[in-house]
N, C-alpha and C positions, 0 to 999 in steps of 0.2 A: 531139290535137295538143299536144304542149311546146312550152314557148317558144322554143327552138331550131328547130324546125321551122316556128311562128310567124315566127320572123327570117328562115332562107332560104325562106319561098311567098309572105313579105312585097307585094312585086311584083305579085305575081300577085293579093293579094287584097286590093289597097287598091282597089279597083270597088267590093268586094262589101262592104266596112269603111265607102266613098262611100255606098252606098246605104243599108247601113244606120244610119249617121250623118253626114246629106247637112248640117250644119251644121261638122263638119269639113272645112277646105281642103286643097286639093293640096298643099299647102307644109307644113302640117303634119301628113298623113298621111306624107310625104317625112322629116318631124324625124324620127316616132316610131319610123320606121326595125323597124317589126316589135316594139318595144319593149312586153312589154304592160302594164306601171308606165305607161309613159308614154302609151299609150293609153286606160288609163282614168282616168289625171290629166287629161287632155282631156274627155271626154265628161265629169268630172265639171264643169271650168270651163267648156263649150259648153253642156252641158243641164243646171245646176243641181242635180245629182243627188248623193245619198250615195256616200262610198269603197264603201260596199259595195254598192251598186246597180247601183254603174259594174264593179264586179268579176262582177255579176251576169248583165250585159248581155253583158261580153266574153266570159265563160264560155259561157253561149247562143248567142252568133255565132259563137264556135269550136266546138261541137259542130255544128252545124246543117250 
């Protein structure tokens, strides 16, 4: 999946984005808008983690 298609299933996968980083809120799963800069600039300020960790994570979540 590209980022582009990250943007429009956005919707659809912010459950499964909930679940697997349930320290992220609705409101700002809502900002990131599918964004995925901006969604690992999150998980990095939520769970403490390196740019590249949180790139590592997103990577992982979108393959799976």
């Amino acid at each position: 999946m590209n980022s582009d298609e990250l943007k429009g299933k956005w919707n659809q996968l912010k459950g499964s984005a909930k679940a697997q980083w349930g320290k992220l809120t609705d409101d700002e799963l809502t900002e990131i808008e599918g964004n995925q800069d901006k969604l690992v600039g999150k998980i990095q300020e939520k769970y403490g983690v390196a740019r590249e960790e949180a790139e590592k994570q997103v990577e992982n979540w979108r393959a799976a």
